[in-house]
C-alpha positions in Angstrom: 0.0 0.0 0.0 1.6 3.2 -1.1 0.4 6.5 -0.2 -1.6 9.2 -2.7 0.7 11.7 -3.2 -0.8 15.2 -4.2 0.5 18.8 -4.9 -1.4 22.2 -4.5 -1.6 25.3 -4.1 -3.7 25.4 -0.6 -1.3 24.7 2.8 -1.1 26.5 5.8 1.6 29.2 5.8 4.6 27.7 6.8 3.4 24.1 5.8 4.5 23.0 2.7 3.9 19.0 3.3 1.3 17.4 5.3 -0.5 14.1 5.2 -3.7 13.5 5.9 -4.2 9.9 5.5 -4.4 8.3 2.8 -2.9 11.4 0.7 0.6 13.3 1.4 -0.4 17.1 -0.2 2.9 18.9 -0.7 2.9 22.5 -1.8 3.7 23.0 -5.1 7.2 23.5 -6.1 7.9 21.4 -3.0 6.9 17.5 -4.6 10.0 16.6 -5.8 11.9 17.9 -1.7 13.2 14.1 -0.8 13.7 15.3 2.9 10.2 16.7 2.9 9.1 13.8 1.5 10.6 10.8 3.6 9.3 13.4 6.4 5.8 12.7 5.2 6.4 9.0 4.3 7.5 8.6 7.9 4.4 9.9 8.7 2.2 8.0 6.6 3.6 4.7 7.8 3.4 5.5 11.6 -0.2 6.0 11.5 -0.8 3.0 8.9 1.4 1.3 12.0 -0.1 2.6 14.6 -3.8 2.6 13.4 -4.7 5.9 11.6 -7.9 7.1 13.8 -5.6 6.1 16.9 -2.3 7.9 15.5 -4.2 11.2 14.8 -6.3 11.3 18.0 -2.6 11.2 20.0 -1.4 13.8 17.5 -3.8 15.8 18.1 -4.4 15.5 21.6 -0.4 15.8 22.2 0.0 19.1 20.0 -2.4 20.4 22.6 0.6 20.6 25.0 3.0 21.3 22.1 1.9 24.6 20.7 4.1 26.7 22.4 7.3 24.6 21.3 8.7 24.0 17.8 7.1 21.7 16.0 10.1 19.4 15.9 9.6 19.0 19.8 6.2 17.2 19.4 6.6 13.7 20.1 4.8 12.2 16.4 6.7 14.8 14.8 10.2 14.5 16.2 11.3 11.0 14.8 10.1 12.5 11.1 12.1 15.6 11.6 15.3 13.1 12.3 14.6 11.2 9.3 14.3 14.4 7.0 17.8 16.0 8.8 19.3 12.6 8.0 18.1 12.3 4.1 19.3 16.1 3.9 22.6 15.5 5.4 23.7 12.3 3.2 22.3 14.1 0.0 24.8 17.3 1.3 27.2 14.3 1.5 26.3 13.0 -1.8 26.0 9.7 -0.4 23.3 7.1 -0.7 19.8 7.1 0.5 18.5 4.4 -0.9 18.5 2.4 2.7 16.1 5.2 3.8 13.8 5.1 0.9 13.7 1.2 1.1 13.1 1.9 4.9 10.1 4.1 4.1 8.7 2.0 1.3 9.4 5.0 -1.5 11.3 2.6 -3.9 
């Protein structure tokens, strides 16, 4: 199962990937970002993992106590951060990421 990915126009400033299950909507100009987009993948999995109804109720209910802090403080949100600062940094590297795709079911 692979994930619908979609580009527009509408986003929240400041937002230029989110994924509202079953889709990943990306910003445009931003669909072809592979950090952004192993940060969505990441996301998409953990709630196909988790249960999607159960993985956005904790989301939710956790960004209650989160809204003060970075987003990359939120608990759901900090693990996809790390994998997007790790895709970044190999690509700065120019080193593989294929692991990390395989990992996230992109390839």
């Amino acid at each position: 199962m692979r994930p619908v990915e979609l580009t527009t126009r509408w986003l929240p400033r400041g937002v230029d990937g989110i994924t509202l299950w079953p889709f990943i909507f990306y910003r445009r100009g931003y669909e072809q970002n592979v950090p952004l987009r192993c940060h969505e993948h990441y996301h998409w999995r953990h709630a196909l993992r988790w249960g999607v109804i159960p993985w956005y109720l904790a989301y939710l209910a956790l960004r209650l106590f989160y809204l003060s802090q970075p987003a990359d403080q939120h608990p759901l949100e900090a693990p996809a951060y790390a994998k997007q600062r790790e895709v970044q940094a190999l690509l700065d590297a120019g080193r593989s990421i294929d692991d990390q795709l395989a990992e996230l079911g992109m390839v």
